[in-house]
Steps between C-alpha positions, in 0.01 A plus 500: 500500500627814376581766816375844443558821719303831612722776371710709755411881581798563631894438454472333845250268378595476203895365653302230706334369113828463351593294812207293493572458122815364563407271791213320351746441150787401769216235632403364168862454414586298791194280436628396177251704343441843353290790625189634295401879499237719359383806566870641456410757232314757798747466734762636259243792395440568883556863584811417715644252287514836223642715720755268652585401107547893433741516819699258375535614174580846596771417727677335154699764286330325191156679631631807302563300167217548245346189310366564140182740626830701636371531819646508881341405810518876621336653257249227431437373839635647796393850435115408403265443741488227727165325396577608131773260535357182698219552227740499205683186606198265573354611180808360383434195680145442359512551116932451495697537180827497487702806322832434288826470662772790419828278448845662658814311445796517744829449558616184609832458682816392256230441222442651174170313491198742712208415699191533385286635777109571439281815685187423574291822518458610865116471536611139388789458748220576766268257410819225451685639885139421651492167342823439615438570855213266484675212302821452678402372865307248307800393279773559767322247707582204185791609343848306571648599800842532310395748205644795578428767267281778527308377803472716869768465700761278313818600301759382301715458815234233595523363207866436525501416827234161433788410237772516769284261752411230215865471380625530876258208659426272220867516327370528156704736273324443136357807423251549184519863432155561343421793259127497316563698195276838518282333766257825549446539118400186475217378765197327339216697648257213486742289726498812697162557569461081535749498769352810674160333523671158613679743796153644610387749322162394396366873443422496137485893493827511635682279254325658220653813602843331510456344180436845322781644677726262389400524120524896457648609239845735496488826329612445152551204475246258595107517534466161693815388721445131413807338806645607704508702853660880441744610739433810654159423605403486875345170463760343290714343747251325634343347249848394380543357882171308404607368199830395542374301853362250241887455450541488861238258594632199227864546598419484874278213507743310359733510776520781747102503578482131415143344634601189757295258638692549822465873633893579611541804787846604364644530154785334534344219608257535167823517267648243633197210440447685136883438426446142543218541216574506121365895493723758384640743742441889491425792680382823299580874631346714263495908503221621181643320232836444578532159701736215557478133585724337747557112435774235552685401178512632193284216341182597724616874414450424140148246557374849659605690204362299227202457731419792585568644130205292385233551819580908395439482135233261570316637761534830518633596127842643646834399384809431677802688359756246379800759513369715864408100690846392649549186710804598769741297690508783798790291654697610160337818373279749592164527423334825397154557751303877551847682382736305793727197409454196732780268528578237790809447624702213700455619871361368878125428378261276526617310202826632444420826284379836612363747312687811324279771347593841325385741288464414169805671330426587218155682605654678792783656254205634263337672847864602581532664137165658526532685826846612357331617189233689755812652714696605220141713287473704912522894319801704545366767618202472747336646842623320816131385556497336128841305573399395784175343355685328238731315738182385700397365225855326405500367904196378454602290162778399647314364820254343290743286371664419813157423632460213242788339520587512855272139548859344305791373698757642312345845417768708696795353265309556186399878598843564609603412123281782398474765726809692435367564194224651622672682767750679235225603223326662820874701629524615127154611467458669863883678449358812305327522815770511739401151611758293733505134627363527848460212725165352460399512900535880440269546255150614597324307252396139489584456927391191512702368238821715564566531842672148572731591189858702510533440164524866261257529208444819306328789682423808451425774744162656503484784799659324784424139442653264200274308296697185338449200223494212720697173341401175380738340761256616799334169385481221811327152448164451613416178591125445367257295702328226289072600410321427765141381306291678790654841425219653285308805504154342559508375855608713811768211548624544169561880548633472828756238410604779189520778777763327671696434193525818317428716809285682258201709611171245538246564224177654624198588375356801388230666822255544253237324749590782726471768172135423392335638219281682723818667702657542149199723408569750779868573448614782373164582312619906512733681341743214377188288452637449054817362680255214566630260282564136466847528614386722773234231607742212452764647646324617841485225592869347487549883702310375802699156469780654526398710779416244699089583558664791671440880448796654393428837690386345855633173470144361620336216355299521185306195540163651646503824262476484168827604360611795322777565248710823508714573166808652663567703135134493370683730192745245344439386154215288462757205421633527870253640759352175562789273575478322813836720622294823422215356720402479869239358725344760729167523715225763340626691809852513439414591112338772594749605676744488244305677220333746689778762621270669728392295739582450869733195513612595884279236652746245301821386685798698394686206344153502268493846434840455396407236243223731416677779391739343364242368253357823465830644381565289216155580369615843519828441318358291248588644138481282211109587375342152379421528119 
């Protein structure tokens, strides 16, 4: 029987779905079965489900890029009216048809060859964010606990990792390095929309939708995209996480989630009664389409090969690149996984070999080169203020990289190889500016990072503080914990468990159940009343999270008051008055306060009136008229 749901009115609501979503799928999957669910279609045209698919479009820089109507999500959505908005998008919803995709090619790294990336429109990439929020608690729940790519809360380090514990505890070094020539281009979208109803989704409505997404056409070229899932599209990933788990599911059934009569509480003890079978050994790590399959001789490394060659041409009408699909000895060579080599090498472990992993050297010299390049086209002649923005920018390239590769054992002797190249494109550069090498612990950017370090790097002096390039050899292996399979983002245990990894701040939901409609309708109704907005309504909201349900005058709770919102510049541009960091929670008392000049505030406490004025004052010297 096919579960349905009452939509959510609220983000808080609307968090508990997704997690009930994911816990009934979770169920059917470990009944042997697979869950059934209609009704999906007005949960993802739910008020909140809109607004929360808007929020997390707009916090993405690709918000601003136009798709072939050449419109934003400023100017088409966040500075219209609220309802005019929530209307536009279920419309959408009810009578959908998909718009062409604008196709962008880019770079790609040490490649002539480009990517092709499609733009859907942005009323489009609405409709396809709230479908994705809606679809992937359901499909998280069912999809391979060792596919890495382009799911919440896993990374390639992960991915890398679960290849270092196979190779470590089962002593199996055949690697089969597999590459599915132009995997995204080529998806069949009936075995698509097949395998979507087969994981649940038994809302026709919805996987009509899908279906027409998946066959617009591309702006002069194509009227009818016949395969194929583009890249760029919110929704892409995954469908392509949906698609390729049909790979998933054969492989693993085969060996590592191999059906036994006898139910075994440890692995080990599994592996060990399926090695005295005649099955094939192999364990798949997969990230998108880039995967490998561990085994233990070459001869099983080729049977998977050949094998799986012919399940992907036959079953899912991909092919298996003859050139791009390596089989590895990792005792003798490297094999090339995510952009790091993995090799193992004789040492103390469990089977004589540990693992040795590194970037992969040929990609980290193109990033080298590039950020070079970038160093080397800083102007000549430019403001302090500008300089200093462009060697943010450079730091923060530079500790990108760093960040990526500092899951690989050996990633402090390969950065050392290239970070004095770095370090003397950056002396050259900064020299016109009377930069010196300064040690890095007495710079006064990047702390974290540079105050354990006495090593120089180039600086230059901005007032009475330095501001340096920091190096690639501030690089330190991090040891990455294997995926735990309870870390998710739909169960409170999931979240917690991510908390204490990453240390990051705990996601919360937007106090919309404390910001009715009806308290909506009486704030700021006067004179900044066509500020009103749907960013301003959206945004309110994350302003009292923020706040804490406290007033940001009196510091009294808001919880028994209907809250109002203060704009501390009510005469920026329209573009910026009603960000969250432009926006405070306040009692009607306390707003009064503020934006009336001449009344009493000595009954407040002095700390208050303070806080008052203060406010007050900025109104004052606000300057920049709003257009």
């Amino acid at each position: 029987m096919a579960q349905q749901f009452d939509y959510p009115k609220t983000e808080t609501e609307l968090r508990t779905l997704l997690d009930e979503l994911y816990l009934q799928s979770k169920k059917a999957r470990e009944e042997g079965k697979y869950p059934s669910f209609k009704g999906l279609l007005e949960i993802m045209s739910a008020e909140t489900t809109i607004v929360t698919a808007i929020h997390n479009i707009k916090s993405n820089h690709g918000s601003d890029t136009p798709g072939v109507d050449n419109k934003t999500m400023r100017k088409e959505y966040l500075e219209k009216p609220y309802k005019w908005v929530i209307n536009d998008i279920q419309r959408a919803f009810e009578n959908f048809e998909a718009q062409k995709i604008l196709r962008k090619y880019i770079d790609k790294l040490g490649k002539k060859e480009k990517r092709p990336l499609g733009i859907p429109t942005i009323r489009d990439r609405i409709v396809q964010e709230c479908m994705r929020i809606v679809l992937e608690p359901i499909m998280e729940a069912l999809f391979f606990d060792h596919s890495y790519g382009f799911r919440p809360m896993r990374d390639t380090a992960m991915a890398l990792e679960r290849l270092n514990f196979i190779t470590f505890h089962t002593g199996y070094y055949w690697i089969v390095e597999g590459d599915i020539s132009k995997c995204f281009d080529h998806i069949n979208h009936n075995i698509l929309l097949r395998r979507l109803y087969h994981l649940g989704i038994k809302d026709r409505r919805v996987l009509q939708i899908l279906k027409q997404m998946l066959k617009a056409g591309v702006l002069d070229e194509c009227e009818v995209n016949e395969e194929g899932t583009m890249q760029g599209g919110i929704i892409s990933p995954l469908l392509a996480n949906a698609y390729l788990d049909i790979m998933d599911e054969w492989i693993t059934k085969q060996w590592e989630l191999k059906e036994t009569t006898h139910k075994y509480v440890q692995d080990s003890a599994k592996r060990r009664a399926l090695k005295k079978t005649r099955l094939v050994p192999g364990f798949l790590v997969r990230y998108a389409d880039d995967f490998v399959i561990i085994t233990d001789s070459r001869i099983h490394a080729e049977f998977w090969k050949t094998t799986l060659k012919e399940f992907l041409e036959t079953e899912m009408k991909l092919t298996l690149s003859k050139e791009k699909t390596l089989i590895t000895d990792v005792r003798k060579k490297h094999a090339n996984f995510l952009g790091y080599e993995f090799k193992v090498v004789k040492g103390k472990g469990e089977h004589g070999y540990i693992t040795r992993t590194q970037p992969d050297r040929k990609r980290l010299k193109q990033k080298v080169d590039s950020i070079t390049r970038d160093i080397k086209k800083i102007p000549r002649e430019t403001s302090r203020e500008k300089l200093i923005d462009e060697i943010n920018r450079i730091n923060s390239r530079i500790r990108g990289v760093i960040q990526y590769y500092q899951c690989c054992t050996w990633v402090s002797v390969s950065m050392d190889k290239y970070a004095r190249k770095v370090q003397l494109a950056a002396s050259r550069r900064l020299k016109q500016y009377k930069g010196k090498w300064i040690r890095a612990k007495d710079t006064q950017n990047l702390p974290r990072v540079h105050q354990n370090y006495r090593q120089k790097i180039p600086s230059i002096q901005y007032r009475d503080i330095y501001i340096g390039i920091t190096s690639l050899t501030f690089c330190n292996w991090q040891e990455t914990r294997g995926k735990n399979p309870k870390e998710t983002p739909y169960t409170a245990e999931g979240r917690e468990i991510n908390f204490k990894r990453t240390k990051k701040k705990r996601i919360q939901a937007r106090l919309d159940d404390v910001y009715s409609e009806n308290a909506a309708i009486a704030i700021l109704k006067g004179k900044w009343g066509h500020l009103n907005n749907f960013e301003f309504v959206m945004n309110k909201a994350y302003a009292l999270n923020r706040d804490k349900l406290k007033c940001r005058v009196c510091g009294k709770w808001l919880i028994d008051h209907a809250p109002y919102t203060h704009r501390i510049n009510p005469n920026l541009p329209l573009e910026k008055v009603n960000r969250v960091s432009n926006l405070i929670s306040v009692h009607k008392r306390c707003y009064m306060a503020i934006n009336t000049p001449s009344m009493d505030i000595s009954g407040y406490e002095k700390q208050v009136q303070k806080r008052i004025l203060s406010y007050r004052e900025k109104l004052v010297v606000s300057h920049t008229c709003n257009k």
